[in-house]
N, C-alpha and C positions, 0 to 999 in steps of 0.2 A: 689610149693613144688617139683616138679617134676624138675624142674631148680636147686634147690637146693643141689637136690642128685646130680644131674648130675654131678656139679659143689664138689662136696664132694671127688663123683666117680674119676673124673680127675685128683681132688688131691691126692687120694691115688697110683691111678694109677702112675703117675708124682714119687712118693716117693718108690714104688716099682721096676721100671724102675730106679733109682737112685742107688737104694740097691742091683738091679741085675746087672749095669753096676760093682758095687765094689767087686761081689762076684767071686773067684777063679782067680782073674786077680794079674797080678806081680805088686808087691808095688815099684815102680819109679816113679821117677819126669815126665819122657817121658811116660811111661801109664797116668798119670793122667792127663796130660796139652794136651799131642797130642794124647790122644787113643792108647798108641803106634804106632802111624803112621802108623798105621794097617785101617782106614778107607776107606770104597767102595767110589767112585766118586761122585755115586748117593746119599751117606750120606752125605758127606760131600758138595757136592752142595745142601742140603734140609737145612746144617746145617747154611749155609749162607743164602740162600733165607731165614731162621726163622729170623736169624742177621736184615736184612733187613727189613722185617715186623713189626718196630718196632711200638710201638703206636704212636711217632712223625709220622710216614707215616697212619696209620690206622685212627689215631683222629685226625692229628694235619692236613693232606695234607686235609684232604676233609673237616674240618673247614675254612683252611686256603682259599682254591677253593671257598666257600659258600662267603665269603667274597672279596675275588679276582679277583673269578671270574674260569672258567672251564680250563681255559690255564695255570695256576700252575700244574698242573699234565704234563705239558710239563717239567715242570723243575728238579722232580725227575725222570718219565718215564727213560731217556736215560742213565742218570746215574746210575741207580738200573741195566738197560736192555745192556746197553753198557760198562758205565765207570768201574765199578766193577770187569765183568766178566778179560776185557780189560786189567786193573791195577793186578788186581791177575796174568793173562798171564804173562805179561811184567815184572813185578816185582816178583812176587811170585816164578817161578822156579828159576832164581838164586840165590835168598834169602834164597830156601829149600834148594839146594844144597850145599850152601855155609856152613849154620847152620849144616847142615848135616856132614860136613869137619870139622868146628870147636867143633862141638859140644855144639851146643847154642839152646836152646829150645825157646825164645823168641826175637823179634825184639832188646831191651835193650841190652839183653846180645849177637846177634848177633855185634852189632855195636861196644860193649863193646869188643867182643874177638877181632875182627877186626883191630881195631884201637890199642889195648893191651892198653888200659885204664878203670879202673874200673869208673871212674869218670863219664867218658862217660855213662856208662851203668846204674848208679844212675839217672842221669839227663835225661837222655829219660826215665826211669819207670817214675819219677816223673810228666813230662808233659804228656807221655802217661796215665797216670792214673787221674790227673788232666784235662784232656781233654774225657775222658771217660764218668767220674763222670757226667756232665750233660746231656749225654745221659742215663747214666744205672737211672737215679733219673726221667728222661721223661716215661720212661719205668714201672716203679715203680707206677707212680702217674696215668699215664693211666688206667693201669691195678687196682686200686683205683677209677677210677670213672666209667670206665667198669662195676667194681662190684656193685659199688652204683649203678648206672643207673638201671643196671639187678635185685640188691635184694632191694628197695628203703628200706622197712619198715623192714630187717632184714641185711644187712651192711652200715655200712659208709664209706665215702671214707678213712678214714685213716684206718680202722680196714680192709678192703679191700686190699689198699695197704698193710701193714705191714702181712697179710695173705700171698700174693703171693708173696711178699721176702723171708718169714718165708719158703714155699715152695720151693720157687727153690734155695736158700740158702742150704736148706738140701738135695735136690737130687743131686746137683752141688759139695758139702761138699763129698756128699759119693762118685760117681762115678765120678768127675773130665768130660772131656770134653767127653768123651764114653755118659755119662748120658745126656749131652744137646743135642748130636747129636742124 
């Protein structure tokens, strides 16, 4: 029972934090997607290390280990600990800067003003988004048997799942990327 509340507590909390990220802040596209680009170092590095912890790495790496064996944790370790940080260096500051000059809030549309092809910038949302889909659905379904696991004889895993989309769906809805970070 106590697990319960907890788990209640979180989510209200979660949806309060959502509703205070939207309150008194300026209505733009650049508030809601980039925080207005007003985020601390240290936010926006937790806000990736959460990216990262996803339940593929949570459930799936030490499932995957259990059966594989202890030397799988070799294969995400350097890539979470090296390649990430590495690829955001390398790639990320010119890309900020560049979007910055054009004025492009997203990879799609940076590529898109770049090139002066709107085509362009259709066709990477589409794959970026189609390539997303089965991680944010891994995420989804974890967080679904997370809950089962944790409340057997009071959620299922789909009522589980569709709970914690229903949540961060709505705090994400109201405060945009301020609310995840």
């Amino acid at each position: 029972m106590i697990a319960l509340l907890a788990l209640l507590a979180y989510f209200a909390l979660m949806l309060l934090l959502g509703w205070q990220a939207e309150r008194g802040r300026e209505q733009s596209a650049r508030e809601y997607y980039l925080a207005g680009s007003g985020l601390t170092s240290v936010a926006l590095f937790f806000a990736l290390f959460g990216t990262n912890c996803s339940p593929f790495v949570l459930l799936g790496v030490p499932g995957m280990s259990y059966h594989e064996g202890l030397a799988i944790f070799s294969l995400n370790a350097p890539i979470i600990a090296l390649g990430v940080p590495l690829l955001l260096w390398w790639m990320g500051q010119p890309a900020r800067r560049l979007s910055l000059e054009l004025g492009a809030l997203s990879p799609a549309e940076l590529y898109a003003r770049k090139l002066g092809n709107r085509a362009v910038g259709w066709v990477l949302f589409g794959a970026f988004t189609l390539f997303t889909l089965p991680y944010m659905v891994t995420g989804i379904a974890g967080c679904g048997l997370a809950l089962e696991s944790v409340f057997p004889d009071v959620l299922s895993r789909e009522v589980g799942a569709a709970l914690s989309l229903g949540i961060a769906l709505a705090y994400t809805l109201m405060g945009g990327m301020r609310a995840t970070a």
